[in-house]
Each structure stands twice: as C-alpha cells, then as structure tokens.
TIVO-141339 format. One record per residue (C-alpha): chain; residue in one letter; residue number from 1; x negated, y negated, z negated. Coordinates in steps of 0.02 Angstrom, whole numbers, always signed. Example, Ala and Ser with C-alpha at 12.3 -4.5 7.8 and 13.67 -1.06 7.14 Angstrom:
BEGIN
LUMBA / kette / rest / nr / u / v / w
LUMBA / A / A / 1 / -615 / +225 / -390
LUMBA / A / S / 2 / -684 / +53 / -357
END
This chain:
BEGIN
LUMBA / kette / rest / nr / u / v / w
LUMBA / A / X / 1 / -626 / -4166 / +1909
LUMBA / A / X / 2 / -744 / -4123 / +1775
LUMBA / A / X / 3 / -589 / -4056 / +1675
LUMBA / A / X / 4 / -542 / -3950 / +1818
LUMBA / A / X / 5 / -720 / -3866 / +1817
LUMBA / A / X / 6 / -735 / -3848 / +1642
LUMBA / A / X / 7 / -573 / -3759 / +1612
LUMBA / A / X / 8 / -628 / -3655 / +1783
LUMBA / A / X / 9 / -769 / -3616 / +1678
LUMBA / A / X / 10 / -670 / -3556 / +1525
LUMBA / A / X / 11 / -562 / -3442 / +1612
LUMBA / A / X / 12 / -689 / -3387 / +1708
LUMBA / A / X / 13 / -777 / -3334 / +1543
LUMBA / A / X / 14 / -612 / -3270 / +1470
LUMBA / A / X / 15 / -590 / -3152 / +1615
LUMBA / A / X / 16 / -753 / -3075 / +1606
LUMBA / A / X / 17 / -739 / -3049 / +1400
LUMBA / A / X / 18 / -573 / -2982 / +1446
LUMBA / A / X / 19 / -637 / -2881 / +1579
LUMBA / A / X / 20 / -792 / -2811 / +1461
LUMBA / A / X / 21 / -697 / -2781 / +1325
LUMBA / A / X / 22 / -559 / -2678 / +1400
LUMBA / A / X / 23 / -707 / -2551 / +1470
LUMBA / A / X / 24 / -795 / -2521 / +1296
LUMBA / A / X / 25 / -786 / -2315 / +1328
LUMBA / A / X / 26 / -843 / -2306 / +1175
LUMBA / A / X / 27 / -665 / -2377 / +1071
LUMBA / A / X / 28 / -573 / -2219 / +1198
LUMBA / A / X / 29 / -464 / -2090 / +1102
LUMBA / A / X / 30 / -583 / -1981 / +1198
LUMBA / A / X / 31 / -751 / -2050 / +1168
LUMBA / A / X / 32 / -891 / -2025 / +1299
LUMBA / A / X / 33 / -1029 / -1926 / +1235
LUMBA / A / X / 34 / -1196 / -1840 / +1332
LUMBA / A / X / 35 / -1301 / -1667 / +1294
LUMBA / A / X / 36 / -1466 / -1671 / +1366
LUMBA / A / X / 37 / -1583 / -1538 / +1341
LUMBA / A / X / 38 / -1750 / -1505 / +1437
LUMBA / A / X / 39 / -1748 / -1326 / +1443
LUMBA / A / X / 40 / -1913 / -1217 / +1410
LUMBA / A / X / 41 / -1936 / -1222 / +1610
LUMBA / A / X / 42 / -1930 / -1379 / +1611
LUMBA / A / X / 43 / -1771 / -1410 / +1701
LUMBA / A / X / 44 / -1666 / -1561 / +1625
LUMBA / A / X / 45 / -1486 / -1511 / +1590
LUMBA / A / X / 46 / -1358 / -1661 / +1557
LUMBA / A / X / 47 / -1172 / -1661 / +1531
LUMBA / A / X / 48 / -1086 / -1829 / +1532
LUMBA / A / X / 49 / -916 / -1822 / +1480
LUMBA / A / X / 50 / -774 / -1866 / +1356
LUMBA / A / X / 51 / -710 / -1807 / +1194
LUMBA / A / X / 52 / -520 / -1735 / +1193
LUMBA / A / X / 53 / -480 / -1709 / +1014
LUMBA / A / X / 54 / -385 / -1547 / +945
LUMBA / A / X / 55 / -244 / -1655 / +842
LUMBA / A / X / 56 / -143 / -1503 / +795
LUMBA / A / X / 57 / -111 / -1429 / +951
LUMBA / A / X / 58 / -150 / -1269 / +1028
LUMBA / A / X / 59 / -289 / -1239 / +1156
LUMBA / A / X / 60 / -220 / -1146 / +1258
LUMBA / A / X / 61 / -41 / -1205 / +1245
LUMBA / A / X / 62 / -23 / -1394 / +1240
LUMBA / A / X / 63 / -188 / -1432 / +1286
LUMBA / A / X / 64 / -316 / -1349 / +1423
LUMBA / A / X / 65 / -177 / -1218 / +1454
LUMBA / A / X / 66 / -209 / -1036 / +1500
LUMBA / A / X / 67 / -100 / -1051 / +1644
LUMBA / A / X / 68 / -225 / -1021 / +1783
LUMBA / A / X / 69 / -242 / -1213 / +1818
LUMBA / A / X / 70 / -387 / -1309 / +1865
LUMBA / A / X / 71 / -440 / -1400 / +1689
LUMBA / A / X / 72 / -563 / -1548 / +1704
LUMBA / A / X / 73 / -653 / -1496 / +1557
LUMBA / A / X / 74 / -628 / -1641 / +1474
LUMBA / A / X / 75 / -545 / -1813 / +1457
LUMBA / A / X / 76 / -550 / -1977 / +1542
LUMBA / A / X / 77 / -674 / -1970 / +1703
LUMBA / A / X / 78 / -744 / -1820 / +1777
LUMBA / A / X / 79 / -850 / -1716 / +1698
LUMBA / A / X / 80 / -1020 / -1740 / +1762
LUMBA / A / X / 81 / -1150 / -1586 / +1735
LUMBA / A / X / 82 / -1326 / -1613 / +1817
LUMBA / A / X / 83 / -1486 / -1520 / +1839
LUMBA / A / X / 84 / -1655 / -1589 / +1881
LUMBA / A / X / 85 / -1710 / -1415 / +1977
LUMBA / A / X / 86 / -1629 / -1272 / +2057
LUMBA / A / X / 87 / -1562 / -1158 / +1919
LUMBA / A / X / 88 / -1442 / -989 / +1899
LUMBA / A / X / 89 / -1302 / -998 / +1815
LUMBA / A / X / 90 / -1247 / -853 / +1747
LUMBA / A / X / 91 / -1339 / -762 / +1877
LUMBA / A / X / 92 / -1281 / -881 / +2032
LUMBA / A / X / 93 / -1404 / -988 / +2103
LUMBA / A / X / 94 / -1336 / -1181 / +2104
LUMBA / A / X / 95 / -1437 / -1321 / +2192
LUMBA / A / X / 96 / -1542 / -1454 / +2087
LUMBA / A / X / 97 / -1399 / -1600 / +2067
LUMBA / A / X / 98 / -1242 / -1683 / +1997
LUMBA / A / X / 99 / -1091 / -1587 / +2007
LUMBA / A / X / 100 / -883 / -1618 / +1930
LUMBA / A / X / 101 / -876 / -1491 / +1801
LUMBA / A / X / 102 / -693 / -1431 / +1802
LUMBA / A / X / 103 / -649 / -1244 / +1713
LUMBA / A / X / 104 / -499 / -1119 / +1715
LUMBA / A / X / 105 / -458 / -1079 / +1548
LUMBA / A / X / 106 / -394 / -922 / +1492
LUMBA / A / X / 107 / -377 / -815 / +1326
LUMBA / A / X / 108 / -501 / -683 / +1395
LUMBA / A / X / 109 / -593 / -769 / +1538
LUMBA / A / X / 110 / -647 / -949 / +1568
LUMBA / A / X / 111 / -710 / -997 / +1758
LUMBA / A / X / 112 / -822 / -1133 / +1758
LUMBA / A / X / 113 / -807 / -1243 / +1918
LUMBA / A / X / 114 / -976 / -1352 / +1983
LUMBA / A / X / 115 / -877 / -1451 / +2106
LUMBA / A / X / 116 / -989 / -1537 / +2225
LUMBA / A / X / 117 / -855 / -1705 / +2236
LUMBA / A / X / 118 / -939 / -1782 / +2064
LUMBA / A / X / 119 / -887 / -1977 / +2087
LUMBA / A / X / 120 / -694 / -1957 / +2053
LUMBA / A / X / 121 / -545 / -1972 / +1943
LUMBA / A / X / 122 / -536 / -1820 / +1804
LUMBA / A / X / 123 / -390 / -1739 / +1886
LUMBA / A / X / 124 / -449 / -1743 / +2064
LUMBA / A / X / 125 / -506 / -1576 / +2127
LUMBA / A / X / 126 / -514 / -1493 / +2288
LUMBA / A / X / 127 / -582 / -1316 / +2302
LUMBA / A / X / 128 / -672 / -1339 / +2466
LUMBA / A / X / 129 / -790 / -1447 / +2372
LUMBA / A / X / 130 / -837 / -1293 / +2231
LUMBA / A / X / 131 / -1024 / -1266 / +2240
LUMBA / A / X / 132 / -1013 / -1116 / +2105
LUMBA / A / X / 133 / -903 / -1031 / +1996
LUMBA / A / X / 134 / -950 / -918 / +1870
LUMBA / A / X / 135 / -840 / -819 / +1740
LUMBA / A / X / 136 / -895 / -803 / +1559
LUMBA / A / X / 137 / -790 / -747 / +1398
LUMBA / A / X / 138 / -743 / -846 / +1270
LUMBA / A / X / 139 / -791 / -823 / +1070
LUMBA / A / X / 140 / -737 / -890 / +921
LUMBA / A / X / 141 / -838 / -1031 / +847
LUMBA / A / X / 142 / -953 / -1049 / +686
LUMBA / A / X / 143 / -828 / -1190 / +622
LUMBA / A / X / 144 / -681 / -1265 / +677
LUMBA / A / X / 145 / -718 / -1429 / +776
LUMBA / A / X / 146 / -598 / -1586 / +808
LUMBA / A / X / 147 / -698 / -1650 / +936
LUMBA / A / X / 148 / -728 / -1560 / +1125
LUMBA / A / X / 149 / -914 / -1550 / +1124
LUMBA / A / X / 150 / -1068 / -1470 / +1221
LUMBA / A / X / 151 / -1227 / -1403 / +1156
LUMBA / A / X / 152 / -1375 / -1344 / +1232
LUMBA / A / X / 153 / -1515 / -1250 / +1182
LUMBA / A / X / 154 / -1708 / -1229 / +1267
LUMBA / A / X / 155 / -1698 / -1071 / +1297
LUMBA / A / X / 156 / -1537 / -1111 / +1430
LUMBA / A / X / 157 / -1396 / -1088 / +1347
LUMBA / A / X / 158 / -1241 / -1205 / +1370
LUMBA / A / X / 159 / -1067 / -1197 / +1263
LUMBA / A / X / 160 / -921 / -1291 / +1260
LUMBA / A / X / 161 / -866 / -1302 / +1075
LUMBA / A / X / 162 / -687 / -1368 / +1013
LUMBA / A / X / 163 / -557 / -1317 / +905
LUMBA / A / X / 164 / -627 / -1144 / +832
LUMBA / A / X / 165 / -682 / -1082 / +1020
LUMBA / A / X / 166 / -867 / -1073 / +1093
LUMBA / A / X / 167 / -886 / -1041 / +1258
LUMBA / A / X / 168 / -1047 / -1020 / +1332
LUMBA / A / X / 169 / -1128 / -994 / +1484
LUMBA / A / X / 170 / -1320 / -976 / +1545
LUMBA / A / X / 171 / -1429 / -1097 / +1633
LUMBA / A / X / 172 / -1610 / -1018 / +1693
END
C-alpha cells in the first residue's frame, strides 16, 4: 500500500513538472513580450503579445499578407492591448479596457482592429465583436528588426516595429 501511494506521488509530481514545463512561454519560437507605458495623461497603455520572427520571409507575402485578411498581429495567443482610461485612437474614442488586437495589413494602409472578444485563440475573430478600427500608413523603420515588437512613447504614440516596417498609430 505504501508503494502504491508513493509511486501515486511520483507521477503525480511528474505530471505537474511535465505539465509546467511544457507552458514555459518564454522557450516559444515566438516569445511573449509586454510594452507598458504610462502616458503623459496618465493613462496606462499595455500590449501583451508574442514575438513572430522575420526568418527571411516577406511581410507581406509569406507572413502577415497584404491580402485583405484579418491578421492577429502577432503569434501564439491573442494579442491583448489595454488601457486604464478612455482614450482616442487616432481620433476614435475607445472605452477604458482590454481588447484582441488583430490588424489588416496592407502595402499602403494598415487597419488596426480593438476587438472586444480578448480571452481567445490568436486566429479567432468575429467582426461583430470590433470595438474600433482605425486606418494608419505604414513607414519604413530606423533599422531592420528580427523580432515583431511594440514601442510606446509618453507623449501617446504606439508602433508596431518588425522587419524594416514601423507602423504607428496614436493613443490620447
């Protein structure tokens, strides 16, 4: 009997290092990563999401195509954008909260998508759930960088950085 429990206890242990292990984010081709900024109004501006890398390909072409599709702006889980107050974006108001960020890349135009539905899979997206999109143009970054990432200044502004693109957008 005691042989029974102690090799109940062993597995049991196993399973949960198992278990702990397999979820380390941080070991993901696509690392998690977080911006946080508190802006000059004081608002608090986070984006939790992973890391797609460039590898060679094209943005654009083999990855986030400009093909009018829903993107999720990322890899791995949805990307989660939050703000502690009621801001504009670009102009457009957008309730204090957490929202999916999903975009619509394009050479010319990106749409960024604050999808109310924030607790889901990356690819899931329904439309009816949009709380704002906004349209901003794309640029050409300082430097060329491997890693999707997002920076954010005080004074509001936001940009998605990867590959040699920036593409910003405003927070106020």
């Amino acid at each position: 009997m005691k042989k029974i429990i102690a090799l109940t206890w062993v597995a049991l242990l196993f399973t949960t290092f198992t278990v702990s292990a397999q979820q380390d984010k941080s070991k993901r081709a696509s690392p998690p990563a977080v911006a946080k900024e508190t802006l000059n109004s004081g608002v608090v501006v986070t984006i939790d999401y992973s890391q797609p890398s460039v590898k060679g390909r094209t943005i654009g072409k083999e990855i986030a195509p400009y093909d009018g599709k829903v993107w999720r702006t990322g890899a791995n889980e949805a990307t989660i954008f939050e703000v502690t107050r009621a801001v504009k974006i670009e102009g457009k108001a957008l309730a204090a909260g957490k929202y999916a960020l999903h975009s619509i890349p394009g050479a010319k135009e990106w749409t960024f998508i604050f999808n109310k539905k924030w607790q889901k899979p990356g690819t899931e997206y329904s439309e009816a759930e949009d709380a704002l999109r906004v349209t901003v143009k794309p640029g050409k970054s300082a430097s060329f960088t491997e890693k999707m990432v997002f920076t954010i200044d005080k004074a509001g502004k936001v940009a998605l950085v990867w590959g040699d693109l920036s593409v910003p957008f405003t927070v106020k």
